[in-house]
KOLVO-963926 format. One record per residue (C-alpha): chain; x, y, z; residue number from 1; residue in three letters. Coordinates in Angstrom, 3 decimals. Layout:
<atoms>
{"A", {X, Y, Z}, NUM, "ALA"}
...
</atoms>
This chain:
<atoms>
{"A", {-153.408, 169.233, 12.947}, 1, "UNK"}
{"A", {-149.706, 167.771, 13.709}, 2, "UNK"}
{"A", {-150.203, 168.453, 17.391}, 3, "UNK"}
{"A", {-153.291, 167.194, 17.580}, 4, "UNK"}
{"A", {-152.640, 164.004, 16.011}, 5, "UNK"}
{"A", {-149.757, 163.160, 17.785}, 6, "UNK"}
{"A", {-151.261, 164.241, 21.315}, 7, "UNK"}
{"A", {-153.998, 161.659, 20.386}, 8, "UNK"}
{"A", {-151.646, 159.203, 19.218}, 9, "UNK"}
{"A", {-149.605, 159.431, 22.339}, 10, "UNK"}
{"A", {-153.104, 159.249, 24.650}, 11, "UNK"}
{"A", {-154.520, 156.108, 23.203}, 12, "UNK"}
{"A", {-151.586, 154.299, 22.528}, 13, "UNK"}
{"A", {-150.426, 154.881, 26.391}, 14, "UNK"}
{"A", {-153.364, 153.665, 27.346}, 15, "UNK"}
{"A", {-153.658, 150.902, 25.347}, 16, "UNK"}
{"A", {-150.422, 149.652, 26.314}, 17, "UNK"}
{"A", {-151.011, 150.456, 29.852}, 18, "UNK"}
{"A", {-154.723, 148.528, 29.574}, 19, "UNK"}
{"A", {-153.366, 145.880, 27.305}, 20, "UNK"}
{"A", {-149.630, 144.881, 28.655}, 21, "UNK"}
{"A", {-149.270, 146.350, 32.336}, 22, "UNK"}
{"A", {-153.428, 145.942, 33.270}, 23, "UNK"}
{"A", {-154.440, 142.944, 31.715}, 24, "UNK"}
{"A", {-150.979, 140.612, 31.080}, 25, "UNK"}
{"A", {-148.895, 141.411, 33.842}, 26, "UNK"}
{"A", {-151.728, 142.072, 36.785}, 27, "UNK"}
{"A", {-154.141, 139.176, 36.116}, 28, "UNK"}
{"A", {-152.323, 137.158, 33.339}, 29, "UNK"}
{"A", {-156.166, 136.667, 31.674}, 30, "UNK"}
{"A", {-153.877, 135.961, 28.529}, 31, "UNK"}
{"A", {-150.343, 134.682, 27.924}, 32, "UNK"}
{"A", {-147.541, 135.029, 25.259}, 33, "UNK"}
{"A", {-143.793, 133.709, 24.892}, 34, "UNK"}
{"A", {-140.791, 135.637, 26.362}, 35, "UNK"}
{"A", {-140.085, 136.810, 22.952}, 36, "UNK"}
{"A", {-143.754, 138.722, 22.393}, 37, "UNK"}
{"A", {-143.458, 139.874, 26.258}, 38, "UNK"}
{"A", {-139.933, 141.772, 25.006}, 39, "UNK"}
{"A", {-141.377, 143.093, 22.211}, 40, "UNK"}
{"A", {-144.401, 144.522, 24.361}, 41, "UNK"}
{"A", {-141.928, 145.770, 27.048}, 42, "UNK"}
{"A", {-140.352, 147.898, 24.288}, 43, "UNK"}
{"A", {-143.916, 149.087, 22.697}, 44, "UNK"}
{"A", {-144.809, 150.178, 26.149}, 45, "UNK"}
{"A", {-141.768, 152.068, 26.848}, 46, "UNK"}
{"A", {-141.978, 153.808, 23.430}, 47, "UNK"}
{"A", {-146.045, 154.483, 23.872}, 48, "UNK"}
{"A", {-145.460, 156.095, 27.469}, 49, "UNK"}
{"A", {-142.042, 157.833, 26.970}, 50, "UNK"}
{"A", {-141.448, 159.733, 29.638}, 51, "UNK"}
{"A", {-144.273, 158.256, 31.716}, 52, "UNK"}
{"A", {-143.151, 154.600, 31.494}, 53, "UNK"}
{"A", {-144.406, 152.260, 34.010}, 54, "UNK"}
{"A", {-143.033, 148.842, 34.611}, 55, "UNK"}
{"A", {-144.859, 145.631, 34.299}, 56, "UNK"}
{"A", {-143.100, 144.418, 37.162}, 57, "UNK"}
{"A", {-143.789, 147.079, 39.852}, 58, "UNK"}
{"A", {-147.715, 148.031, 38.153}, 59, "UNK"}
{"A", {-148.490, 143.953, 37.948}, 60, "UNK"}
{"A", {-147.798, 144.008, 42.041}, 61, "UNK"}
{"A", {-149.167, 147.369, 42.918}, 62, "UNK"}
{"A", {-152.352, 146.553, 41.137}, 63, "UNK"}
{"A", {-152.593, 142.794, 42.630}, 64, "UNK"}
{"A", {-152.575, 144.981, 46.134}, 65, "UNK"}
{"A", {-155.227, 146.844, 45.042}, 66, "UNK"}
{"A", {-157.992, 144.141, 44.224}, 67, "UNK"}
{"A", {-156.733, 142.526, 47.404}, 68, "UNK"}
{"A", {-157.036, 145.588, 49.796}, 69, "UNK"}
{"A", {-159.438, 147.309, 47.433}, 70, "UNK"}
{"A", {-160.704, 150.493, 49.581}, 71, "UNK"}
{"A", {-158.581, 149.723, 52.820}, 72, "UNK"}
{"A", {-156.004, 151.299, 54.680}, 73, "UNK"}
{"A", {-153.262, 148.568, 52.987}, 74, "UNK"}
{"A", {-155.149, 150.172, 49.444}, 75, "UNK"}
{"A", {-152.128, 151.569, 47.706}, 76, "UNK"}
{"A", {-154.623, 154.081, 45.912}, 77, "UNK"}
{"A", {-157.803, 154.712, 47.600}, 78, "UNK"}
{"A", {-159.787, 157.789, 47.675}, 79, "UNK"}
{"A", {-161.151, 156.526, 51.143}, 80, "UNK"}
{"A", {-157.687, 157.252, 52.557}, 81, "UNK"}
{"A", {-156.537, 160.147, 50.744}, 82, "UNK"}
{"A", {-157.957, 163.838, 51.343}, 83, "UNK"}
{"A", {-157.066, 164.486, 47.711}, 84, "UNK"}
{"A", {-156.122, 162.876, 44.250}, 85, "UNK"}
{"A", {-152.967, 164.425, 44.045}, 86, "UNK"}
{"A", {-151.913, 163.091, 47.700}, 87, "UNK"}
{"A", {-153.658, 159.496, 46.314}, 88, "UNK"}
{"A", {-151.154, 159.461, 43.375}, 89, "UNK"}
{"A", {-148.582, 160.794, 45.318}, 90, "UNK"}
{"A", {-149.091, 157.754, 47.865}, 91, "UNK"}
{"A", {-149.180, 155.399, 44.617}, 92, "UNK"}
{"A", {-146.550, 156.637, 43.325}, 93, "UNK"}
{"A", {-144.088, 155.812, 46.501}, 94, "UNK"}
{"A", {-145.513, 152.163, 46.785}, 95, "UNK"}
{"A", {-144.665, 151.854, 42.898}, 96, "UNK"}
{"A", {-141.407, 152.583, 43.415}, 97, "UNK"}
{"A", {-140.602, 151.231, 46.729}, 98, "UNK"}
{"A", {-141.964, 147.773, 44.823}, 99, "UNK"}
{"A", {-139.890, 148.179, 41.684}, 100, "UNK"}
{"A", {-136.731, 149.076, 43.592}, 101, "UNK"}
{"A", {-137.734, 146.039, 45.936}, 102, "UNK"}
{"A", {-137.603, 148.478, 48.898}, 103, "UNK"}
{"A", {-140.889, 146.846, 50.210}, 104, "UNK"}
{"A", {-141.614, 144.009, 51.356}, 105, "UNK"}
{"A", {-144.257, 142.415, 49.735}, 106, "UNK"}
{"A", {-146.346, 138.944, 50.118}, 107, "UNK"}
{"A", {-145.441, 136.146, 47.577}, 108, "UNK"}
{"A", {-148.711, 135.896, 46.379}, 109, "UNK"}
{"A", {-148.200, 139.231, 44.695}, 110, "UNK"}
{"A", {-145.016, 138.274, 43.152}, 111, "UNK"}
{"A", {-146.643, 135.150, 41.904}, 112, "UNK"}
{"A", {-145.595, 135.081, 37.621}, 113, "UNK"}
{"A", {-145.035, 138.770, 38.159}, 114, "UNK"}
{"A", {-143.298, 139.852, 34.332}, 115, "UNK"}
{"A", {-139.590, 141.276, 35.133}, 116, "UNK"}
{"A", {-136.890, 143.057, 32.857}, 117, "UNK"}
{"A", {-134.752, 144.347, 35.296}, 118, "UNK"}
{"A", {-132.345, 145.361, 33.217}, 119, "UNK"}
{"A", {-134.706, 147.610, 30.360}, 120, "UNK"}
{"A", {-136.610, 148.319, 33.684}, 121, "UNK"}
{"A", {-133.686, 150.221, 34.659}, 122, "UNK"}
{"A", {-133.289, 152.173, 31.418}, 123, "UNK"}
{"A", {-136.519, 152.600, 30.515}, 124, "UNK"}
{"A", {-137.259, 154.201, 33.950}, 125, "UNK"}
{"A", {-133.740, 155.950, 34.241}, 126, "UNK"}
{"A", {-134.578, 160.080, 35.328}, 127, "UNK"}
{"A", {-132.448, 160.736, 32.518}, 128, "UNK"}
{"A", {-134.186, 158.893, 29.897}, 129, "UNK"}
{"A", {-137.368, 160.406, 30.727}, 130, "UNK"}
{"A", {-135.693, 164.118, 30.903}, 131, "UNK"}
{"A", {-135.137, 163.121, 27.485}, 132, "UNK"}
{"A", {-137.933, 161.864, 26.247}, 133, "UNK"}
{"A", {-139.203, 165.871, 27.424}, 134, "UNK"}
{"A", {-137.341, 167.322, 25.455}, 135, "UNK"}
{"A", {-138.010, 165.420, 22.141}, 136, "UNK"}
{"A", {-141.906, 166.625, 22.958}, 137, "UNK"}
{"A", {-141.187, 170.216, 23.702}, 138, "UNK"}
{"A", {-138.671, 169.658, 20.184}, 139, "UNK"}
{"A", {-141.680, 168.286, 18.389}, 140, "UNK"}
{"A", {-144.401, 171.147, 19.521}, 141, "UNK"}
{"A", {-141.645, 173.615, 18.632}, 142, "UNK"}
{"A", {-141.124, 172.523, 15.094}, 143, "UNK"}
{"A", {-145.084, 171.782, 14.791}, 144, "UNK"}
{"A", {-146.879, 173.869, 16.745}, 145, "UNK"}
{"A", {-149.229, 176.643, 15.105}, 146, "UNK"}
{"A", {-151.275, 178.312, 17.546}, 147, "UNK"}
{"A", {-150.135, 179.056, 21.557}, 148, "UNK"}
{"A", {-152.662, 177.235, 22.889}, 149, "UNK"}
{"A", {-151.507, 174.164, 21.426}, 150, "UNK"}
{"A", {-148.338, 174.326, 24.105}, 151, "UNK"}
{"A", {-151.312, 173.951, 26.999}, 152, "UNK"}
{"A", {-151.472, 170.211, 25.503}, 153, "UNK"}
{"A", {-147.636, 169.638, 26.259}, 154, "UNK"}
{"A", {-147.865, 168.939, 30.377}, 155, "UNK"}
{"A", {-150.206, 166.102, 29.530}, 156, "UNK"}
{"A", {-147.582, 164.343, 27.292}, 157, "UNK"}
{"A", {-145.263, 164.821, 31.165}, 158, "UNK"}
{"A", {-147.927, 163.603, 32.841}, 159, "UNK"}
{"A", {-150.075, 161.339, 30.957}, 160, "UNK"}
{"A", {-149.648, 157.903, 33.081}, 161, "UNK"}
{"A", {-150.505, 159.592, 36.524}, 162, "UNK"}
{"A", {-153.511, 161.374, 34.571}, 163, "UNK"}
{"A", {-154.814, 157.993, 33.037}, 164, "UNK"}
{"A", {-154.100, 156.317, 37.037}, 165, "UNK"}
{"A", {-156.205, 159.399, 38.374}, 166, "UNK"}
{"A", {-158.867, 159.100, 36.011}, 167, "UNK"}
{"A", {-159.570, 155.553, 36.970}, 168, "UNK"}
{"A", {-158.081, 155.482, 40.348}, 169, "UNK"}
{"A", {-160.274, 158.473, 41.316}, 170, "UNK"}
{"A", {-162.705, 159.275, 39.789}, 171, "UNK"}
{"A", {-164.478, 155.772, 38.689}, 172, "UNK"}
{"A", {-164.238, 155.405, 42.977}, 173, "UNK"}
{"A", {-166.123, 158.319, 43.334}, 174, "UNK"}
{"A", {-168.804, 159.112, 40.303}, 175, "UNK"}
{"A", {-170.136, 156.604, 38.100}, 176, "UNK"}
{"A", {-173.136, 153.897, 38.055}, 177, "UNK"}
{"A", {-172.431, 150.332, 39.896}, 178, "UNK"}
{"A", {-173.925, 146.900, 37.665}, 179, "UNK"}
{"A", {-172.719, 144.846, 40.640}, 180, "UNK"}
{"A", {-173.217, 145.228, 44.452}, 181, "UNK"}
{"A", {-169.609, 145.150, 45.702}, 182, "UNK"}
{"A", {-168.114, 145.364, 49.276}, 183, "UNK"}
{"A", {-165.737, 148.191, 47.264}, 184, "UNK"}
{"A", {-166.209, 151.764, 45.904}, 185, "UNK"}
{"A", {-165.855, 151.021, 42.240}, 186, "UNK"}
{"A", {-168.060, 152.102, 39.555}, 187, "UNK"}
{"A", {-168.382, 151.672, 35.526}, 188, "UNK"}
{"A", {-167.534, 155.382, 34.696}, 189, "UNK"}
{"A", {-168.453, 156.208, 31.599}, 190, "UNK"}
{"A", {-171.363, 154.352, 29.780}, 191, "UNK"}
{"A", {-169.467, 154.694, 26.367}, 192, "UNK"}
{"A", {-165.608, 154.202, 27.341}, 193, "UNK"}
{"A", {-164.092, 156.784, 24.320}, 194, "UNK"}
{"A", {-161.764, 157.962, 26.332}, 195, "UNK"}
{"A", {-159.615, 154.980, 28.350}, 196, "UNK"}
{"A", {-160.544, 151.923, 26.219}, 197, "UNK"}
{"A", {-162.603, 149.814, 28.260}, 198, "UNK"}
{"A", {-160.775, 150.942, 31.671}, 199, "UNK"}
{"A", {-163.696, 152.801, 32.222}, 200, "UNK"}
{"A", {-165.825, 149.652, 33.391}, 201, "UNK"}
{"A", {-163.992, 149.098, 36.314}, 202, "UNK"}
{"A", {-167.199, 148.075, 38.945}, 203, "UNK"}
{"A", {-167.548, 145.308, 36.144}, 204, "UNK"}
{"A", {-163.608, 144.615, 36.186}, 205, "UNK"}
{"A", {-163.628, 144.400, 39.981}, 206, "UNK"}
{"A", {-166.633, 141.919, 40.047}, 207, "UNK"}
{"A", {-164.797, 139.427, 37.771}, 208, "UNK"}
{"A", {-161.313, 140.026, 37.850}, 209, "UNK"}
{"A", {-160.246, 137.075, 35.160}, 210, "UNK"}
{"A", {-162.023, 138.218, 32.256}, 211, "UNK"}
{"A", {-160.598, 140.298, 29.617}, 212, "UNK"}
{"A", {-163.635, 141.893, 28.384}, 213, "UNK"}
{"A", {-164.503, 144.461, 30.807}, 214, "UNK"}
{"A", {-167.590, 145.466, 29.123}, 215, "UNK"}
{"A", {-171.018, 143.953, 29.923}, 216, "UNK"}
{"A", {-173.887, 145.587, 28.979}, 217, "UNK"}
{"A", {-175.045, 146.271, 24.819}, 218, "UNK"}
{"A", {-173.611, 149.625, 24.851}, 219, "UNK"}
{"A", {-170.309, 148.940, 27.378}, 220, "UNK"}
{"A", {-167.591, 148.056, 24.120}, 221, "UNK"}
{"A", {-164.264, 147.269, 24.952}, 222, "UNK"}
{"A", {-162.000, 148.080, 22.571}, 223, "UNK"}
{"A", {-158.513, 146.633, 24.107}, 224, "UNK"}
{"A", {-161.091, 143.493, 24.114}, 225, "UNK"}
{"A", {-160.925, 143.242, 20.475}, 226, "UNK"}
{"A", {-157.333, 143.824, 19.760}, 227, "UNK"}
{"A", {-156.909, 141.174, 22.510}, 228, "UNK"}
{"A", {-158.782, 138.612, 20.298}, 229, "UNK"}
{"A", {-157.026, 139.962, 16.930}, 230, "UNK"}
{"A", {-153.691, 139.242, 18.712}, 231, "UNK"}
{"A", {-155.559, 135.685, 19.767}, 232, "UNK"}
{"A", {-156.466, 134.569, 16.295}, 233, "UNK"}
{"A", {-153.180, 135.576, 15.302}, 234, "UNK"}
{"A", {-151.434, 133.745, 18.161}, 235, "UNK"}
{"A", {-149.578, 136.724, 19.185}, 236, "UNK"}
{"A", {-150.908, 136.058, 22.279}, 237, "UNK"}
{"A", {-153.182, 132.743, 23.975}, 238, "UNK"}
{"A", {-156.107, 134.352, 25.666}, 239, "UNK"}
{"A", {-156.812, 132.516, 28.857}, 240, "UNK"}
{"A", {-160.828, 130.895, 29.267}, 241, "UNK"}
{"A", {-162.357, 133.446, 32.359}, 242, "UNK"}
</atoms>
Protein backbone atom coordinates (compact mmCIF):
# COMPACT_ATOMS: atom_id res chain seq x y z
CA UNK A 1 0.00 0.00 0.00
CA UNK A 2 3.37 2.14 0.72
CA UNK A 3 4.47 1.59 -2.85
CA UNK A 4 1.52 2.28 -4.26
CA UNK A 5 0.91 5.45 -2.62
CA UNK A 6 4.04 6.89 -3.14
CA UNK A 7 4.25 5.76 -6.95
CA UNK A 8 0.94 7.75 -7.22
CA UNK A 9 2.15 10.52 -5.27
CA UNK A 10 5.24 10.84 -7.34
CA UNK A 11 2.95 10.52 -10.83
CA UNK A 12 0.52 13.27 -10.11
CA UNK A 13 2.57 15.53 -8.38
CA UNK A 14 5.22 15.39 -11.47
CA UNK A 15 2.71 16.11 -13.52
CA UNK A 16 1.16 18.66 -11.85
CA UNK A 17 4.22 20.52 -11.49
CA UNK A 18 5.21 19.82 -14.97
CA UNK A 19 1.39 21.04 -16.20
CA UNK A 20 1.25 23.75 -13.63
CA UNK A 21 4.96 25.48 -13.43
CA UNK A 22 6.98 24.31 -16.65
CA UNK A 23 3.51 24.02 -19.14
CA UNK A 24 1.44 26.70 -18.16
CA UNK A 25 3.88 29.57 -16.26
CA UNK A 26 6.98 29.31 -17.98
CA UNK A 27 5.69 28.32 -21.78
CA UNK A 28 2.71 30.70 -22.16
CA UNK A 29 2.90 32.85 -18.93
CA UNK A 30 -1.31 32.55 -18.91
CA UNK A 31 -0.59 33.48 -15.13
CA UNK A 32 2.13 35.33 -13.22
CA UNK A 33 3.69 35.34 -9.67
CA UNK A 34 6.69 37.28 -7.89
CA UNK A 35 10.33 36.01 -8.03
CA UNK A 36 9.87 34.79 -4.60
CA UNK A 37 6.69 32.23 -5.48
CA UNK A 38 8.67 31.36 -8.90
CA UNK A 39 11.72 30.06 -6.34
CA UNK A 40 9.58 28.35 -4.30
CA UNK A 41 7.95 26.52 -7.44
CA UNK A 42 11.46 25.89 -8.92
CA UNK A 43 12.21 23.93 -5.73
CA UNK A 44 8.59 22.03 -5.63
CA UNK A 45 9.33 21.00 -9.14
CA UNK A 46 12.70 19.72 -8.56
CA UNK A 47 11.51 17.78 -5.46
CA UNK A 48 8.13 16.42 -7.45
CA UNK A 49 10.35 15.14 -10.50
CA UNK A 50 13.57 14.02 -8.67
CA UNK A 51 15.49 12.41 -10.86
CA UNK A 52 13.47 13.47 -13.91
CA UNK A 53 13.72 17.25 -13.33
CA UNK A 54 13.12 19.46 -16.18
CA UNK A 55 13.96 23.10 -16.26
CA UNK A 56 11.59 25.91 -16.74
CA UNK A 57 14.06 27.58 -18.71
CA UNK A 58 14.98 24.99 -21.41
CA UNK A 59 10.95 23.26 -21.36
CA UNK A 60 9.41 27.12 -21.55
CA UNK A 61 11.63 27.42 -25.05
CA UNK A 62 11.36 23.92 -26.33
CA UNK A 63 7.64 24.05 -25.95
CA UNK A 64 7.30 27.79 -27.48
CA UNK A 65 9.08 25.84 -30.66
CA UNK A 66 6.61 23.47 -30.66
CA UNK A 67 3.30 25.59 -31.04
CA UNK A 68 5.36 27.58 -33.50
CA UNK A 69 6.59 24.65 -35.76
CA UNK A 70 3.82 22.40 -34.50
CA UNK A 71 4.10 19.17 -36.91
CA UNK A 72 7.13 20.48 -39.07
CA UNK A 73 10.47 19.50 -39.75
CA UNK A 74 11.78 22.58 -37.17
CA UNK A 75 9.01 20.47 -34.62
CA UNK A 76 11.32 19.54 -31.81
CA UNK A 77 8.84 16.52 -31.09
CA UNK A 78 6.74 15.43 -33.87
CA UNK A 79 5.55 12.06 -34.66
CA UNK A 80 5.43 13.25 -38.41
CA UNK A 81 9.24 13.23 -38.35
CA UNK A 82 10.11 10.49 -36.17
CA UNK A 83 9.75 6.65 -37.21
CA UNK A 84 9.27 5.96 -33.51
CA UNK A 85 8.48 7.52 -29.99
CA UNK A 86 11.54 6.55 -28.53
CA UNK A 87 13.66 8.26 -31.51
CA UNK A 88 10.88 11.40 -30.98
CA UNK A 89 12.00 11.71 -27.30
CA UNK A 90 15.32 10.97 -28.06
CA UNK A 91 15.28 14.01 -30.66
CA UNK A 92 13.50 16.12 -27.75
CA UNK A 93 15.61 15.31 -25.51
CA UNK A 94 18.91 16.73 -27.48
CA UNK A 95 17.05 20.08 -28.37
CA UNK A 96 16.25 20.32 -24.47
CA UNK A 97 19.53 20.21 -23.66
CA UNK A 98 21.29 21.87 -26.42
CA UNK A 99 18.68 24.92 -25.26
CA UNK A 100 19.41 24.71 -21.55
CA UNK A 101 23.17 24.50 -22.05
CA UNK A 102 22.61 27.44 -24.66
CA UNK A 103 24.32 25.23 -27.29
CA UNK A 104 21.56 26.32 -29.81
CA UNK A 105 20.82 29.04 -31.20
CA UNK A 106 17.51 30.05 -30.77
CA UNK A 107 15.13 33.10 -32.00
CA UNK A 108 14.44 35.87 -29.36
CA UNK A 109 10.98 35.47 -29.54
CA UNK A 110 11.41 32.19 -27.73
CA UNK A 111 13.51 33.61 -25.09
CA UNK A 112 10.97 36.32 -24.63
CA UNK A 113 10.25 36.33 -20.28
CA UNK A 114 11.65 32.84 -20.49
CA UNK A 115 11.94 31.87 -16.27
CA UNK A 116 15.86 31.18 -15.53
CA UNK A 117 17.75 29.78 -12.35
CA UNK A 118 20.86 29.03 -13.73
CA UNK A 119 22.42 28.35 -10.86
CA UNK A 120 19.60 25.56 -9.11
CA UNK A 121 19.30 24.71 -12.90
CA UNK A 122 22.67 23.42 -12.62
CA UNK A 123 22.14 21.39 -9.45
CA UNK A 124 18.95 20.34 -9.87
CA UNK A 125 19.91 18.83 -13.29
CA UNK A 126 23.53 17.76 -12.15
CA UNK A 127 23.96 13.61 -13.41
CA UNK A 128 24.92 13.19 -9.98
CA UNK A 129 21.99 14.54 -8.28
CA UNK A 130 19.72 12.53 -10.26
CA UNK A 131 22.00 9.20 -9.70
CA UNK A 132 20.99 10.08 -6.35
CA UNK A 133 17.75 10.75 -6.33
CA UNK A 134 17.81 6.65 -7.83
CA UNK A 135 19.00 5.45 -5.27
CA UNK A 136 16.75 7.01 -2.51
CA UNK A 137 13.78 5.18 -4.77
CA UNK A 138 15.38 1.82 -5.10
CA UNK A 139 16.19 2.62 -0.89
CA UNK A 140 12.52 3.33 -0.44
CA UNK A 141 11.04 0.10 -2.49
CA UNK A 142 13.64 -1.89 -0.55
CA UNK A 143 12.54 -0.92 2.88
CA UNK A 144 8.70 -0.91 1.60
CA UNK A 145 8.23 -3.18 -0.86
CA UNK A 146 5.99 -6.41 -0.22
CA UNK A 147 5.40 -8.28 -3.23
CA UNK A 148 8.12 -8.58 -6.46
CA UNK A 149 6.01 -7.17 -8.71
CA UNK A 150 5.92 -4.03 -6.97
CA UNK A 151 9.85 -3.47 -8.19
CA UNK A 152 8.21 -3.47 -12.03
CA UNK A 153 6.79 0.09 -10.78
CA UNK A 154 10.44 1.38 -9.99
CA UNK A 155 11.70 2.26 -13.88
CA UNK A 156 8.73 4.58 -14.07
CA UNK A 157 9.90 6.65 -11.01
CA UNK A 158 13.59 6.81 -13.66
CA UNK A 159 11.60 7.63 -16.27
CA UNK A 160 8.51 9.36 -15.42
CA UNK A 161 9.08 12.93 -17.27
CA UNK A 162 9.95 11.31 -20.74
CA UNK A 163 6.81 8.92 -20.09
CA UNK A 164 4.41 11.92 -19.24
CA UNK A 165 6.30 13.92 -22.68
CA UNK A 166 5.49 10.59 -24.67
CA UNK A 167 2.11 10.28 -23.54
CA UNK A 168 1.19 13.69 -24.77
CA UNK A 169 3.83 14.21 -27.30
CA UNK A 170 2.78 10.94 -28.99
CA UNK A 171 0.14 9.63 -28.52
CA UNK A 172 -2.54 12.69 -28.26
CA UNK A 173 -0.73 13.34 -32.12
CA UNK A 174 -1.75 10.16 -33.13
CA UNK A 175 -5.20 8.73 -31.38
CA UNK A 176 -7.72 10.83 -29.92
CA UNK A 177 -10.95 12.96 -31.10
CA UNK A 178 -10.27 16.69 -32.58
CA UNK A 179 -13.12 19.67 -31.17
CA UNK A 180 -11.26 22.07 -33.48
CA UNK A 181 -10.16 21.82 -37.17
CA UNK A 182 -6.43 22.61 -36.92
CA UNK A 183 -3.66 22.87 -39.62
CA UNK A 184 -1.77 20.40 -36.79
CA UNK A 185 -2.05 16.73 -35.65
CA UNK A 186 -3.29 17.32 -32.16
CA UNK A 187 -6.12 15.71 -30.53
CA UNK A 188 -8.05 15.85 -26.95
CA UNK A 189 -6.92 12.31 -25.79
CA UNK A 190 -8.79 11.16 -23.28
CA UNK A 191 -12.47 12.36 -22.78
CA UNK A 192 -12.01 12.17 -18.89
CA UNK A 193 -8.24 13.40 -18.29
CA UNK A 194 -7.56 10.96 -14.87
CA UNK A 195 -4.46 10.33 -15.79
CA UNK A 196 -2.30 13.76 -16.86
CA UNK A 197 -4.53 16.48 -15.32
CA UNK A 198 -5.99 18.30 -18.04
CA UNK A 199 -2.81 17.71 -20.45
CA UNK A 200 -4.89 15.39 -22.06
CA UNK A 201 -6.94 18.17 -24.03
CA UNK A 202 -4.26 19.20 -26.01
CA UNK A 203 -6.33 19.78 -29.70
CA UNK A 204 -8.24 22.28 -27.31
CA UNK A 205 -4.80 23.67 -25.82
CA UNK A 206 -3.39 24.09 -29.33
CA UNK A 207 -6.54 25.99 -30.61
CA UNK A 208 -6.23 28.64 -27.84
CA UNK A 209 -2.94 28.68 -26.54
CA UNK A 210 -3.56 31.62 -23.70
CA UNK A 211 -6.08 30.01 -21.71
CA UNK A 212 -5.43 28.08 -18.68
CA UNK A 213 -8.35 25.90 -18.70
CA UNK A 214 -7.72 23.36 -21.23
CA UNK A 215 -10.97 21.73 -20.86
CA UNK A 216 -14.04 22.64 -22.97
CA UNK A 217 -16.69 20.47 -23.19
CA UNK A 218 -19.22 19.36 -19.80
CA UNK A 219 -17.29 16.32 -19.21
CA UNK A 220 -13.45 17.73 -20.26
CA UNK A 221 -12.43 18.90 -16.21
CA UNK A 222 -9.25 20.31 -15.69
CA UNK A 223 -7.97 19.79 -12.60
CA UNK A 224 -4.50 21.92 -12.68
CA UNK A 225 -7.41 24.54 -13.75
CA UNK A 226 -8.72 24.61 -10.34
CA UNK A 227 -5.64 24.64 -8.27
CA UNK A 228 -4.69 27.48 -10.68
CA UNK A 229 -7.71 29.53 -9.43
CA UNK A 230 -7.18 28.33 -5.62
CA UNK A 231 -3.61 29.73 -5.97
CA UNK A 232 -5.55 32.95 -7.73
CA UNK A 233 -7.92 33.69 -4.91
CA UNK A 234 -5.15 33.24 -2.69
CA UNK A 235 -2.81 35.51 -4.68
CA UNK A 236 -0.18 32.97 -4.84
CA UNK A 237 -0.31 33.56 -8.22
CA UNK A 238 -2.32 36.51 -10.73
CA UNK A 239 -4.01 34.50 -13.40
CA UNK A 240 -3.75 36.36 -16.64
CA UNK A 241 -7.52 37.25 -18.62
CA UNK A 242 -7.23 34.65 -22.02
Amino acid sequence: MIILAFFLAHWYLSVFFQTFFLHRYASHHMFSMSKFWERVFFFLTFIAQGANYLSAYGYGILHRMHHAFADTENDPHSPKYSPSMIAMMWKTKTVYSAINNKEMKVEDRFLRNAPEWASFDKFAGHNLTRIAWGVLYVLFYLKFATAWWMFLLLPIHFFMAPIHGAIINWFAHKFGYKTHAMSNTSANLLPLDVLMMGESYHNNHHKNDRSANFGERWHEIDPTYYIILILNAFRIIRLKKS
